[in-house]
C-alpha positions, 0 to 999 in steps of 0.5 A: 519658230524660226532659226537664224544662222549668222556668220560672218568674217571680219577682217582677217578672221579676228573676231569672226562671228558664228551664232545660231539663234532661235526666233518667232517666225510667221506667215501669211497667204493669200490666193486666188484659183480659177478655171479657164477650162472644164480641165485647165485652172489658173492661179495667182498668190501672195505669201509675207514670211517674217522672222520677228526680234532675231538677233542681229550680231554685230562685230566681233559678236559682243555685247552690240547685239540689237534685234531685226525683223527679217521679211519676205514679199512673195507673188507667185503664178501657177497652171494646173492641168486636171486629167 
């Protein structure tokens, strides 16, 4: 479960938008972790989060509402250091 914060200004401030929407969230990973000594390990990963069907306001927040995906692409690196 996700919650999506949407706020945006539109011209001067007729018609701001300011919703607060509940969402299906997800995410997936993956990695790999090896030794490069008896006390020294390396890693690399990859993590995908989604926020699925979140609702997407359009100006003035009326009835244009459409549904987005909202994704994430994350690599990342790491050094573990084992006393």
């Amino acid at each position: 479960m996700a919650f999506v914060d949407s706020r945006m200004e539109i011209d001067g401030g007729d018609g701001d938008v300011d919703d607060f929407q509940p969402a299906f969230a997800g995410q997936f990973g993956a990695g790999v972790r090896f030794a490069l000594t008896d006390s020294l390990t390396a890693d690399v990963g990859y993590r995908y989060k989604a926020v699925l069907n979140a609702l997407s306001l359009g100006e003035g927040g009326g009835d244009d509402h459409a549904s987005g995906t909202y994704e994430t692409h994350i690599v990342q690196g790491g050094v573990a250091w084992m006393f």
